[in-house]
N, C-alpha and C positions, 0 to 999 in steps of 0.2 A: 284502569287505563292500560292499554297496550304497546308497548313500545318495541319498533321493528327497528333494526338496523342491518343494512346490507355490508358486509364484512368483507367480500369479494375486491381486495386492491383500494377499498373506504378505508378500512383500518385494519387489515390483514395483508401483507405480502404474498398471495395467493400466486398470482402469474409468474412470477421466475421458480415456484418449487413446481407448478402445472408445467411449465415449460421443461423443466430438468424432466420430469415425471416422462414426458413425451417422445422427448426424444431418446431416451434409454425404451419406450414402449413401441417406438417407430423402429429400431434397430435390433432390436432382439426379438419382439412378439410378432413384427411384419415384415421385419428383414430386409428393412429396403437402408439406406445410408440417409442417413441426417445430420452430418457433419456440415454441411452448406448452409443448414439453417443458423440464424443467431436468436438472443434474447430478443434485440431491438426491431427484428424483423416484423415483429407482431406487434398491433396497439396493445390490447387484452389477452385474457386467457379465453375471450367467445371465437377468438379465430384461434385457437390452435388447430382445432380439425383441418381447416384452409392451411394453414401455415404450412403443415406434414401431408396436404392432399390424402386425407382421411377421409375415407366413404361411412355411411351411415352404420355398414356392419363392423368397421373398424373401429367405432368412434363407441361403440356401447363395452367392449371386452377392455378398453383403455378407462373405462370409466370404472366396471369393476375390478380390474386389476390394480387401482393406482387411489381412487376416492379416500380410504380410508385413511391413506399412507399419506397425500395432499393434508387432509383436515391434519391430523397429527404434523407434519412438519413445517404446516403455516405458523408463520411467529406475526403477530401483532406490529405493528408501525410504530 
């Protein structure tokens, strides 16, 4: 038997450490000001890209730079 479960904001607090994650990645790696945005601005962590107006080439060096660091300081619900 296989058993999936989706951990993303199910049973992991994913989106407010992606969201922290982003906006220190929007402000220091792209240099633009992300004070304007809030947590509640966004439903999930699939609009952060939209959220920080992140183009495709922005959205992959925010993934390696930050993925490992997300998984590690996700805490469980």
């Amino acid at each position: 038997m296989i058993i999936g479960i989706d951990i993303d904001d199910t049973i992991a607090d994913t989106y407010e450490v992606m969201f922290n994650y982003a906006q220190e990645f929007t402000v220091n790696y792209l240099k633009r000001d992300a004070a304007i945005k809030q947590l509640n601005d966004c439903k999930t962590h699939m609009y952060i890209k939209e959220l920080f107006d992140w183009n495709n080439e922005e959205d992959i060096p925010y993934l390696e730079q930050y993925y490992e660091k997300i998984i590690i300081n996700t805490k469980p619900k």
